[in-house]
C-alpha positions in Angstrom: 50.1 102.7 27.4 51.8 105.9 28.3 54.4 107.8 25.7 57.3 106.1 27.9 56.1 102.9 26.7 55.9 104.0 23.3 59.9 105.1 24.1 60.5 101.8 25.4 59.2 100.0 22.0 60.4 102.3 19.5 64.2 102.2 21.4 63.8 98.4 21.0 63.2 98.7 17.2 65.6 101.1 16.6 68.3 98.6 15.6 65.9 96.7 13.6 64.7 99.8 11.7 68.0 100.9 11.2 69.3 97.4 9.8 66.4 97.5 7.2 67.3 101.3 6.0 70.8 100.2 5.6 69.8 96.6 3.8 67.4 98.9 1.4 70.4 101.7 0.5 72.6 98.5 0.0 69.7 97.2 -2.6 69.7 100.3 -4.2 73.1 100.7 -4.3 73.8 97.1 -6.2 70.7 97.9 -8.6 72.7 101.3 -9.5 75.8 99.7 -10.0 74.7 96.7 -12.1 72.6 99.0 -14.3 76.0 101.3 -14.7 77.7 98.1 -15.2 75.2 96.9 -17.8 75.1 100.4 -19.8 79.0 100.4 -19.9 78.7 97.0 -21.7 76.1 98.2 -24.1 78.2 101.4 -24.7 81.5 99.1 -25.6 79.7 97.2 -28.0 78.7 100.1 -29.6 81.6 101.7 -29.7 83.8 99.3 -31.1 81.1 98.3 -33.7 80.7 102.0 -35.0 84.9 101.8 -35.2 84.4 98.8 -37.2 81.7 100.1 -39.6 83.7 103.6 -39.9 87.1 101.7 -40.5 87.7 101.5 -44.1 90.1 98.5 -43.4 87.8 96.5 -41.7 84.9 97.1 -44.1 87.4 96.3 -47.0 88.5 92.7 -44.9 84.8 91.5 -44.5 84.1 92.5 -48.1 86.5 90.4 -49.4 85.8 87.6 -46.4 82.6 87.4 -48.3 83.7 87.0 -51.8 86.7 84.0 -50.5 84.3 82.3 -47.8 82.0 80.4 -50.2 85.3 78.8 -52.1 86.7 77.5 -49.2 85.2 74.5 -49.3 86.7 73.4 -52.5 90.0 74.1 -51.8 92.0 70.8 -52.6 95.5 72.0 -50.4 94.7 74.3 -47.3 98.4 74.5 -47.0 98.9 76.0 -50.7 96.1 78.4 -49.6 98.0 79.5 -46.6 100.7 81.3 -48.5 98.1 83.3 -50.2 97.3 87.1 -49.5 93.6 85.6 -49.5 94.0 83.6 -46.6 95.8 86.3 -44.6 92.5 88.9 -45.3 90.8 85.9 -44.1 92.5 85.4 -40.9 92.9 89.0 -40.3 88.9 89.5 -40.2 88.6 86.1 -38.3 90.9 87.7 -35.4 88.1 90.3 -35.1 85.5 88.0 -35.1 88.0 86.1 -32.6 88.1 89.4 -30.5 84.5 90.2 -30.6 83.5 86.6 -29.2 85.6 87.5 -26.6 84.6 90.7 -25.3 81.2 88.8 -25.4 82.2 85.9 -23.5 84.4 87.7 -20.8 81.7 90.2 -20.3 82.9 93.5 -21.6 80.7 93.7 -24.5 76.7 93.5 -23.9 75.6 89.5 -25.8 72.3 91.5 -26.3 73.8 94.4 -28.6 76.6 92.0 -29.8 73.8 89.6 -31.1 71.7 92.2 -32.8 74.4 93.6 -34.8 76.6 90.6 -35.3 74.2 87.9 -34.6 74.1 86.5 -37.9 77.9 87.4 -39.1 79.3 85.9 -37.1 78.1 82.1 -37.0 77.9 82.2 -40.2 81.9 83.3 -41.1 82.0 80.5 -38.1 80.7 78.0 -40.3 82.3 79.0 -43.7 85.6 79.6 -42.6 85.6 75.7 -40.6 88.0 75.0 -43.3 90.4 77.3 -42.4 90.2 77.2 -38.4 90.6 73.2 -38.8 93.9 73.7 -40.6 94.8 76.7 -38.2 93.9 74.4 -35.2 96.1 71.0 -36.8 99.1 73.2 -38.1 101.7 74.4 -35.3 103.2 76.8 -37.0 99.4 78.8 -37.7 97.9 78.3 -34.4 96.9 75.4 -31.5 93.8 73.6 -30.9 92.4 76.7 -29.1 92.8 78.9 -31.7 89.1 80.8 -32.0 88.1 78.8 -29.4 86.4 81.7 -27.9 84.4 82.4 -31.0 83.4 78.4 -31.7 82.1 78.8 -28.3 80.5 82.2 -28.8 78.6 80.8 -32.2 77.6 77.5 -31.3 75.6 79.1 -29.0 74.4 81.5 -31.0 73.4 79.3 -33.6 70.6 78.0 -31.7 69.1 81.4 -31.4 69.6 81.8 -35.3 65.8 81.4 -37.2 65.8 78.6 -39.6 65.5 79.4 -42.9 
């Protein structure tokens, strides 16, 4: 085989070759942008939960979420409780619980971070504040059937991943 046949091959590869470099940059270049794209997500969800922690507001609403959330339950008149300053702390931190589920669920905020740091608040305000987002859902004036609909959906799946006591 003389070096005009090796010219002969190689010419014939060349498109080949070429098609594989470009298909290889292309990989590379997804892999970099999803990695960017997962970081990003990470660095939201970080960033709005140190604004939470650091707001005094915020810390102040889930402070007294946890002293009202256990009494729901044996509220007799959910309508009575509506005109309460009580219920509007309540719905004020269940909006941000409302707003976290869906950064989660729309992809803005990583579920990974958002489930180590709210992982356990959240299905559980879910579950204690039922009373609440029932009435919410059945009264027109407070809200519609898909009122925290986002975060239903965000904690019923993340009660499966919750360990049982």
């Amino acid at each position: 085989m003389t070096s005009f046949d090796y010219l002969d091959v190689a010419a014939k590869l060349a498109p080949l070759g070429t098609a594989l470099i470009a298909l290889a940059a292309a990989t590379i270049a997804w892999c970099a942008i999803r990695a960017q794209r997962d970081i990003a997500k990470r660095r939201a969800a970080i960033d709005f939960f140190l604004k939470t922690e650091m707001d005094n507001e915020i810390v102040a609403l889930y402070q007294k979420f946890r002293k009202i959330a256990p009494t729901l339950g044996s509220i007799p008149h959910m309508a009575t409780f509506a005109t309460t300053d009580d219920y509007h702390h309540l719905r004020t931190f269940l909006n941000i619980c409302e707003l976290i589920a869906v950064g989660v669920n729309e992809g803005a905020f990583s579920e990974r971070v958002s489930w180590a740091y709210w992982g356990d608040i959240l299905p559980n305000a879910y579950k204690q504040a039922k009373p609440v987002i029932d009435f919410v859902r059945q009264t027109p004036s407070e809200g519609s059937a898909a009122t925290y609909i986002e975060l239903q959906r965000l904690c019923e799946k993340w009660f499966t991943k919750m360990p049982k006591p």
